[in-house]
C-alpha positions in Angstrom: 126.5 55.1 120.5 125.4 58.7 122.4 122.2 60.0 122.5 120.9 62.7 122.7 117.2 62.6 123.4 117.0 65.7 125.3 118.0 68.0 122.2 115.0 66.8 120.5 112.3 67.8 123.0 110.5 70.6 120.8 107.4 68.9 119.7 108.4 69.4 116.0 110.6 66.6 115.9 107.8 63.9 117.3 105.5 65.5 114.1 108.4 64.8 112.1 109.4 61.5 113.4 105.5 60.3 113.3 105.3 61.7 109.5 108.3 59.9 108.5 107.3 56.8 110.1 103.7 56.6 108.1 105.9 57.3 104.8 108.5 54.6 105.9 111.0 56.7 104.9 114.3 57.2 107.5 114.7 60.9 108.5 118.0 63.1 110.8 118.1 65.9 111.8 121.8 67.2 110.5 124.2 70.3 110.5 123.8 73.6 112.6 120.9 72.6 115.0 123.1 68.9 116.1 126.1 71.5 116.6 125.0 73.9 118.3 123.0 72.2 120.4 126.6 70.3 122.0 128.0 73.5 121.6 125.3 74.8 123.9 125.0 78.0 121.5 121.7 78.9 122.4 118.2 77.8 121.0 118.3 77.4 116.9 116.0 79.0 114.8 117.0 77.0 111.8 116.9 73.0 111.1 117.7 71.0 108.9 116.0 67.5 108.3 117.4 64.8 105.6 115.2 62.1 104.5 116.3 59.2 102.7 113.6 59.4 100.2 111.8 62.3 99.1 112.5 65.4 101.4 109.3 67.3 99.4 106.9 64.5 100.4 107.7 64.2 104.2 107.7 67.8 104.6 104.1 67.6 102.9 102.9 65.1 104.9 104.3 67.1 108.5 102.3 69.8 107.4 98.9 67.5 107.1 100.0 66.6 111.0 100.9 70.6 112.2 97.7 72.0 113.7 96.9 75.1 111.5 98.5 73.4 108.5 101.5 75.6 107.3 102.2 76.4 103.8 105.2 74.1 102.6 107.2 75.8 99.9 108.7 73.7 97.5 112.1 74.4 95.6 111.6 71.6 92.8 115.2 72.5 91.5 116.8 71.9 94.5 114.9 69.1 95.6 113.7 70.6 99.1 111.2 72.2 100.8 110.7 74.5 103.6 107.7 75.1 106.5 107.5 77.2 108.9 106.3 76.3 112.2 106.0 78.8 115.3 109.6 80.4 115.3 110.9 78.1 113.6 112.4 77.4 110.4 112.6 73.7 108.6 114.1 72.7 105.4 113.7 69.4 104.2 116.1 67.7 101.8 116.2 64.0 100.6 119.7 62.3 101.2 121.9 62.7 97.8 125.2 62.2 96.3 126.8 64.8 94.9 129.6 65.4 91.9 131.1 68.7 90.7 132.3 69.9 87.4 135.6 72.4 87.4 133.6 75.9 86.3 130.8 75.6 88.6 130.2 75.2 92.4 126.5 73.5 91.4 126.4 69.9 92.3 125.0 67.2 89.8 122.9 65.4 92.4 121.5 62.0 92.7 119.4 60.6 95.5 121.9 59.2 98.2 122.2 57.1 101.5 122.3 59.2 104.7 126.6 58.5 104.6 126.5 59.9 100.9 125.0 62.9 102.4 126.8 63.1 105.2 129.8 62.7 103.0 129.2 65.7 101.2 128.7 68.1 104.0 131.6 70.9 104.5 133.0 70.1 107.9 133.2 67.3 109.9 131.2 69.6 113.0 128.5 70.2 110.3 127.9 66.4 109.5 126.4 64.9 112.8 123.1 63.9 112.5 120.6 62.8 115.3 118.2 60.0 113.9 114.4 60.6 114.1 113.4 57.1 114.1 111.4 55.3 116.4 113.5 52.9 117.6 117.0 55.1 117.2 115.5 58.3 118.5 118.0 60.6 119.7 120.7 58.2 118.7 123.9 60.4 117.1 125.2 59.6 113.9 129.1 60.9 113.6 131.2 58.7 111.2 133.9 61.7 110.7 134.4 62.1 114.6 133.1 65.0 114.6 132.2 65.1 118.2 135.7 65.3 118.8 136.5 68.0 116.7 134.1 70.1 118.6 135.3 69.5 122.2 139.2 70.4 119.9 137.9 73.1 118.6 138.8 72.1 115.3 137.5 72.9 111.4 138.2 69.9 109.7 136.5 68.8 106.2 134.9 65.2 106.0 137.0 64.0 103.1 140.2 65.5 101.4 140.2 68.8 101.7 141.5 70.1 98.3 138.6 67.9 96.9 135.9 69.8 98.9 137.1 73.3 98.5 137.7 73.0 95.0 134.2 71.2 94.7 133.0 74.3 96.3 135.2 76.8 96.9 132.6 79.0 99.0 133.3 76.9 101.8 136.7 77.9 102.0 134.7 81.6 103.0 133.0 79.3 105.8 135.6 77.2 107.0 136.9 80.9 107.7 133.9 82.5 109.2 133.0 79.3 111.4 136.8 79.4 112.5 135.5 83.0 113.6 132.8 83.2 114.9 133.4 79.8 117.2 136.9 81.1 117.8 137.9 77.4 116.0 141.0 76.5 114.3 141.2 75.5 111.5 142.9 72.3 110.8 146.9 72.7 109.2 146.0 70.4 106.2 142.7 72.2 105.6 144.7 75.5 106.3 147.0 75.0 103.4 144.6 74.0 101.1 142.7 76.6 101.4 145.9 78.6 100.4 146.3 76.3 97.5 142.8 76.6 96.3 142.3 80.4 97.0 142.0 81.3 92.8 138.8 79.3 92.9 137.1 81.5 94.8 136.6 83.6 91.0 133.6 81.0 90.5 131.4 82.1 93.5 129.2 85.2 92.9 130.1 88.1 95.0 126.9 88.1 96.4 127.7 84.8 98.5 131.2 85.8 99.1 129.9 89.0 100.8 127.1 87.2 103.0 130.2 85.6 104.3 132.1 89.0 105.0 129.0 90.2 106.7 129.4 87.5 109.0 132.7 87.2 110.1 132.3 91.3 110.0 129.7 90.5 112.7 131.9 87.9 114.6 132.8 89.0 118.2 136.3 89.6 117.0 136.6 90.3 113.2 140.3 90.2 113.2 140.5 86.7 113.1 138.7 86.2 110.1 140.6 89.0 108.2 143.9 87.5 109.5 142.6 84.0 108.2 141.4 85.8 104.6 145.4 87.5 103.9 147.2 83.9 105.5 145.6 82.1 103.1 145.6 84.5 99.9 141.5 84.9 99.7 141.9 88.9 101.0 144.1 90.5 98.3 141.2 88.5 96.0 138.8 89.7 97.5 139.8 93.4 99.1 142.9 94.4 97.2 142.1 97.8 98.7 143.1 96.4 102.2 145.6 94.2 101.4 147.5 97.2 99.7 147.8 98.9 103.0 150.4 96.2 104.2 153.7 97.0 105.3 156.1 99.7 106.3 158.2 101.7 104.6 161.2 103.4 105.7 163.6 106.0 103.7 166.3 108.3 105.8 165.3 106.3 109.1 161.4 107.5 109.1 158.7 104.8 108.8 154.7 104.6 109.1 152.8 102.3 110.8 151.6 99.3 109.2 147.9 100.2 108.3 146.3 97.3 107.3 146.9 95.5 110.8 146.0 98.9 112.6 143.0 98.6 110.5 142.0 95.2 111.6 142.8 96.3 115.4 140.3 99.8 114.9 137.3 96.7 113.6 137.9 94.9 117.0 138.1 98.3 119.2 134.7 99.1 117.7 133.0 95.7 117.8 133.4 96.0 121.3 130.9 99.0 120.9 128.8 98.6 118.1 127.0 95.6 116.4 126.3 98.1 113.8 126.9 96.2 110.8 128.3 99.0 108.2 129.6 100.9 111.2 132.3 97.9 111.8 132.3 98.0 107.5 132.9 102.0 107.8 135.9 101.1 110.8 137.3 98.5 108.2 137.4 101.0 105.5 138.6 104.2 106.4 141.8 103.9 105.9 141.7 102.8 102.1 142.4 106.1 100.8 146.5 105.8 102.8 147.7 103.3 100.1 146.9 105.5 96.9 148.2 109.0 98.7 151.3 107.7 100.5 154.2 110.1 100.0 157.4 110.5 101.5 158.6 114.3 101.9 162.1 114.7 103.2 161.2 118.1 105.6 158.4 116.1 107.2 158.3 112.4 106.2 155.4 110.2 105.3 151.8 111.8 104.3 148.4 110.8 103.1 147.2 113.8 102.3 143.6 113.8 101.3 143.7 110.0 102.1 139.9 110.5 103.6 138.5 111.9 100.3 139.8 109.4 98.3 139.2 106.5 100.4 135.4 108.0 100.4 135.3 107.4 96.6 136.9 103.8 96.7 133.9 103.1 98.5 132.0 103.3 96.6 133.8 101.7 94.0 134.4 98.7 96.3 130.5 98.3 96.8 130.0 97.9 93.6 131.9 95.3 93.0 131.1 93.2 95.8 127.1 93.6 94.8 126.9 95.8 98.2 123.8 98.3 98.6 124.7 101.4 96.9 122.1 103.4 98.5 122.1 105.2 102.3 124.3 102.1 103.6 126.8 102.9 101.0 126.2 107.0 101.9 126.8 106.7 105.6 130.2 104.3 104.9 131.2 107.3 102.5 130.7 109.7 105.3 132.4 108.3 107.5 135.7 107.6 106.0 135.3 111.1 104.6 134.7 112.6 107.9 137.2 110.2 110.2 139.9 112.7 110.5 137.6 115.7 111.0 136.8 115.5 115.4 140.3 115.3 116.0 141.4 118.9 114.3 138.9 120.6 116.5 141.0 119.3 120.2 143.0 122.7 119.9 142.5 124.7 122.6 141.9 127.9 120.5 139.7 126.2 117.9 136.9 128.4 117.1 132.8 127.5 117.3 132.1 127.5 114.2 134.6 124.7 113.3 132.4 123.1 116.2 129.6 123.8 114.7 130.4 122.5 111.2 131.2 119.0 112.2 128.0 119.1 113.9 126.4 120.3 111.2 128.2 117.9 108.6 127.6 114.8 110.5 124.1 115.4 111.7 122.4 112.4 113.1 126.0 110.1 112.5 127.9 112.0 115.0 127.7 109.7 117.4 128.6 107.0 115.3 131.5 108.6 113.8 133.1 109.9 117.7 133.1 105.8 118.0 135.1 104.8 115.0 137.5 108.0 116.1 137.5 106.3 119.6 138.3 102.9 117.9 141.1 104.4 115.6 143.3 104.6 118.8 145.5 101.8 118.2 148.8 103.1 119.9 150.1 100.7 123.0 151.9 103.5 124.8 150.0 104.4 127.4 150.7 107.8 128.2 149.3 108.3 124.6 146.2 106.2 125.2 144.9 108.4 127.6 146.1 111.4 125.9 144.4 110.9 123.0 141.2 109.6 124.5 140.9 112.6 127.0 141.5 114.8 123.3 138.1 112.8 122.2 136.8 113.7 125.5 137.1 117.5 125.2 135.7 117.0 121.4 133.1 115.4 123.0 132.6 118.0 125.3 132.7 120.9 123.0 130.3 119.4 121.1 128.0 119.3 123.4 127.9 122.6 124.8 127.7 124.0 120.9 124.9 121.9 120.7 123.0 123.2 123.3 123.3 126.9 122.2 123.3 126.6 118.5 121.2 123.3 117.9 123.0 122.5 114.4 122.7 118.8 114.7 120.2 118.1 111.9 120.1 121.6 110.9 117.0 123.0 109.4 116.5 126.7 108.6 114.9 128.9 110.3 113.5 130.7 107.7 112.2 128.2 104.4 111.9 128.5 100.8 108.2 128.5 100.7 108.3 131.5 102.9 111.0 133.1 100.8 109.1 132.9 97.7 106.0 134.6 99.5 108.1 137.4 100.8 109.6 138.5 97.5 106.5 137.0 95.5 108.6 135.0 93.3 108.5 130.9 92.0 111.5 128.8 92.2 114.8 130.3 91.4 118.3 130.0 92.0 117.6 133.5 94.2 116.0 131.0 96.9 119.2 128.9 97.3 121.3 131.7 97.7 119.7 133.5 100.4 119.1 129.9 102.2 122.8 129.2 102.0 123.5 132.7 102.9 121.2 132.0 106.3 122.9 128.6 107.2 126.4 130.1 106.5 125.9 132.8 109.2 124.9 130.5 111.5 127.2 127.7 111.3 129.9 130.7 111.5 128.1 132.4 114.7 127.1 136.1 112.9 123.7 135.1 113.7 121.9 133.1 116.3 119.8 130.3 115.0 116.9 131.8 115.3 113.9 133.3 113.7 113.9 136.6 113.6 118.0 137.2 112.9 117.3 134.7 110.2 114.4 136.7 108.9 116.4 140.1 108.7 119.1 138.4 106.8 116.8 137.1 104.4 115.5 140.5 103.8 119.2 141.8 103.3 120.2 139.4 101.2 117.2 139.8 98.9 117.9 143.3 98.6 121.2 142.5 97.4 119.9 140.5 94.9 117.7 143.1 93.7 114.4 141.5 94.9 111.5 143.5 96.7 109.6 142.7 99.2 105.8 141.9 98.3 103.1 144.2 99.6 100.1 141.7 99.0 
């Protein structure tokens, strides 16, 4: 039998093993820590102790032994508890057995040997446990070969796998993010029963399916995942919107690109940038609008015309339904896909400042952020094209920048404000106010008046006279 003593040297699992040892009850420590520890990913934040007994009790009774004495929280209906100790994080559950009815992924649970438990894990890789116990310490417990699946690289469920997926069909969602985030494979059995399971998936709560998007979103290459979702049927389930972007029509010899797998290739150009969660959502997204506005026109062949305002709204549609924030997250993913076509019109050579100055103005503090997902969108594997394309982005970039330093758009704020307005002309709120501030921003962005001051000031005064307002002589 292995051992692995040396992955248990933080002091917590001595407390533990003493605690369980004065309770005479058996106690592992199981699942991601045991994992990741032979996977050498790093130090884990997260473990996960089983007791065969009462997980609530030995957790109490390692807080009596913790200098300081940390607040256990209990979760009655779950039957665990949770400390926190230093950086760390510790949930304690007692072993259990667990059965499933058909319209529900919540187990009926009964207390369980450490195999029962074990047997009920997801994957094989997350059921190796390391005993706690005096005279087994360190000892690994692995009775699905797990062990081997790790050094194969393999996601592979402990028992049949159309059992556990239908049992809980969420962990069809993690055999696919593990697959991605490991860069795993899943195994061909498991594979197609996924595939066979996929309507299940109608049971979980979006919430949980989208903590699982945000993950394999995060992944070092996102792809993967997103490949794995549409093999498998869980994708056009879950993101119709994406899935409808699939394929390539062709009519008189013209054809488009395929933009659901140029979509998946703009989310791994940008990863390589950007760990910006809705940035890479925003890059996965902006192309949602293509499906609804494709049209074929014999004098000049396939458009999407307006594809970037409609795609804006699905959005927000889509966030919705997934339970996504629907506040500034939701906002700056709008903008984006609104805005993604907008940096490239402005590469012609005789493109005036104030177009400049409006995509400055219009993007304000995501420019930045929306120059990457343009970056990203360069899919093309000619490359001629490559580099003509990114030295367009280049020259944006450069434009932009010297508009910036004259004009200072970028977060735009008037020279002239409302308060002072309505002391000028001696008048309260009115729609007069927004006119003459629009009338101030519009010269600038279009150059007929530096942003300044004073040229702000005059124009104000102009602008109120047209309006019929006079200037106050208190």
């Amino acid at each position: 039998m292995k051992n692995y003593k040396n992955a248990l040297t933080h002091p917590i699992f001595k407390v533990i093993s003493e605690a369980a040892e004065e309770l005479q009850v058996e106690s592992y420590v199981i699942g991601g820590f045991v994992r990741d520890y032979i996977l050498k990913r790093g130090e884990a934040k997260d473990i996960d102790i089983v007791a065969v007994g009462s997980g609530i009790q030995l957790a109490k009774k390692v807080t009596e032994l913790l200098p300081g004495k940390p607040k256990v929280k209990v979760f009655k209906n779950f039957g665990t508890a949770m400390l926190r100790s230093n950086d760390i994080e510790i949930e304690f559950v007692g072993a259990r057995k667990e059965s499933y009815r058909q319209d529900s992924r919540k187990p009926i649970v009964e207390d369980g040997s450490l195999q029962d438990d074990q047997n009920r894990r997801d994957f094989t890789i997350n059921a190796l446990a390391l005993s706690l116990n005096d005279k087994t310490f360190g000892d690994l417990l692995d009775p699905f070969d797990g062990l081997t699946d790790l050094e194969k690289k393999v996601i592979r469920t402990p028992l049949d796998p159309d059992i556990t997926y239908s049992d809980d069909p969420l962990r069809m969602l993690r055999a696919i993010r593990f697959a991605t985030q490991l860069n795993f494979k899943i195994e061909k059995e498991s594979l197609k029963a996924i595939s066979r399971n996929n309507k299940r998936i109608k049971i979980i709560s979006k919430e949980r399916i989208t903590d699982e998007l945000h993950k394999i979103m995060l992944a070092e290459t996102p792809s993967t995942g997103f490949a794995l979702l549409h093999k498998t049927g869980l994708l056009k389930l879950i993101l119709p919107e994406l899935t409808a972007l699939e394929g390539i029509d062709e009519i008189e010899g013209q054809r488009h690109k395929d933009n659901f797998w140029h979509t998946l290739e703009v989310v791994d150009n940008i990863s390589e940038n950007t760990d910006d969660l809705w940035l890479r959502w925003a890059a996965l997204l902006h192309d949602i609008g293509k499906a609804p506005t494709k049209k074929f026109h014999k004098k000049i062949g396939w458009t999407f015309h307006g594809h970037e305002f409609v795609g804006a709204k699905m959005v927000f549609r889509l966030f919705k339904r997934l339970r996504m924030p629907l506040n500034d997250k939701m906002k700056y993913v709008q903008k984006l896909v609104l805005m993604s076509s907008r940096p490239i019109a402005i590469v012609d050579k005789d493109v005036t400042d104030s177009a400049v100055r409006r995509l400055i103005f219009d993007a304000g503090e995501d420019i930045e952020d929306l120059m990457i997902l343009c970056e990203a969108d360069i899919t093309t594997k000619n490359p001629k094209r490559f580099r003509k394309y990114h030295n367009n982005f280049k020259v944006v970039r450069e434009k932009m920048k010297e508009v910036e330093e004259r004009d200072q758009v970028r977060n735009f704020q008037p020279p002239v404000s409302g308060e002072e307005i309505m002391e000028t002309f001696n008048i309260k709120p009115s729609r007069e106010i927004g006119i003459i501030k629009e009338t101030i921003k519009e010269a600038i962005l279009e150059g007929e008046i530096p942003n300044e001051y004073e040229a702000a000031r005059e124009l104000m005064l102009k602008k109120g006279k047209e309006l019929g307002l006079e200037v106050s002589t208190q």
